[in-house]
C-alpha positions as CSV (number, residue, x, y, z in Angstrom):
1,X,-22.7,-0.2,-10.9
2,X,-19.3,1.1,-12.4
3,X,-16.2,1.2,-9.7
4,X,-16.8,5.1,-10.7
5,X,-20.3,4.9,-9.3
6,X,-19.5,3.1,-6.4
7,X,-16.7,6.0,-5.7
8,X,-18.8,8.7,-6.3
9,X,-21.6,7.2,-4.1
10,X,-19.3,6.9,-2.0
11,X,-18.0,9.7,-1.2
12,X,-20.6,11.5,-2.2
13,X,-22.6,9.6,1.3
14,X,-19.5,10.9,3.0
15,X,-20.8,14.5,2.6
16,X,-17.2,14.9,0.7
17,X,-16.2,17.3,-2.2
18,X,-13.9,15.5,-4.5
19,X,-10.9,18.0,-3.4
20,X,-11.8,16.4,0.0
21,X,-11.4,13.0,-1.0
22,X,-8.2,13.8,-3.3
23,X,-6.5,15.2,-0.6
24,X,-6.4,11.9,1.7
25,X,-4.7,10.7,-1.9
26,X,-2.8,12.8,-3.3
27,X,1.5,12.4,-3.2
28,X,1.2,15.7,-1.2
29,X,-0.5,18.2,-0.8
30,X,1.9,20.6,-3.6
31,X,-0.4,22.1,-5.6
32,X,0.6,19.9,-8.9
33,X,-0.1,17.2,-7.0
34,X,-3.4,18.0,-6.1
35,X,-4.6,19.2,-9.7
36,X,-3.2,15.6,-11.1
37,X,-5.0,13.6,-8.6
38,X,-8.1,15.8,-8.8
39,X,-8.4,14.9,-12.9
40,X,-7.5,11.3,-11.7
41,X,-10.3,11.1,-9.9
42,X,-13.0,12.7,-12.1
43,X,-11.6,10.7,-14.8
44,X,-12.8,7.2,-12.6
45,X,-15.6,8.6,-11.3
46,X,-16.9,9.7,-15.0
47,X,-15.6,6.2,-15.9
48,X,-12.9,7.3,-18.1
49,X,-10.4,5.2,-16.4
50,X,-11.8,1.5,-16.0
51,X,-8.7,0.3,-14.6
52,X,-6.6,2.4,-12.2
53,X,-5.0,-0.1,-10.3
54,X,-4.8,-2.1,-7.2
55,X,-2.1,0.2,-5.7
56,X,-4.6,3.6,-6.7
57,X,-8.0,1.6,-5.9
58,X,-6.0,0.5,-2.3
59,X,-5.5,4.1,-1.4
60,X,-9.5,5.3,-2.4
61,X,-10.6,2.6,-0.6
62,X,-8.3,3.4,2.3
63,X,-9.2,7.4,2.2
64,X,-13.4,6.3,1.7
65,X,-13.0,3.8,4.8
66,X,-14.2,0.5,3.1
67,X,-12.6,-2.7,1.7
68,X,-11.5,-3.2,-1.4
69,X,-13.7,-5.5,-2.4
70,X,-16.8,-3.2,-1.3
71,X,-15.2,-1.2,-4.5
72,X,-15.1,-3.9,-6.7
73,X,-18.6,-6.0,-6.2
């Protein structure tokens, strides 16, 4: 399973939207914001971004309520 999968699972067992999920990551919550994290996230969940970093992965894992490495198994 993909760290998109696992994201999307994951939030997905959370009952969440992605707009719910985005705003527990975004900068703020300014509209801008919101859209660029929004296509952040579709873009890992749909595995278009393999890598997005330990400092973005952090913060989803954070927001989903699990450990990084739950992410990354």
């Amino acid at each position: 399973m993909t760290l998109g999968e696992k994201i999307l699972e994951l939030r997905q067992q959370k009952g969440w939207k992605r707009n719910d999920l985005v705003r527990k990551i975004a900068k703020s919550q300014m509209r801008n914001d919101l859209k660029i994290a929004n296509r952040y996230v579709y873009r890992i969940e749909k595995n278009e971004i393999k890598n997005p970093g330990v400092y973005n992965i952090k913060k989803i894992a954070n927001a989903l309520d699990v450990k990084i490495d739950d992410l990354l198994q």
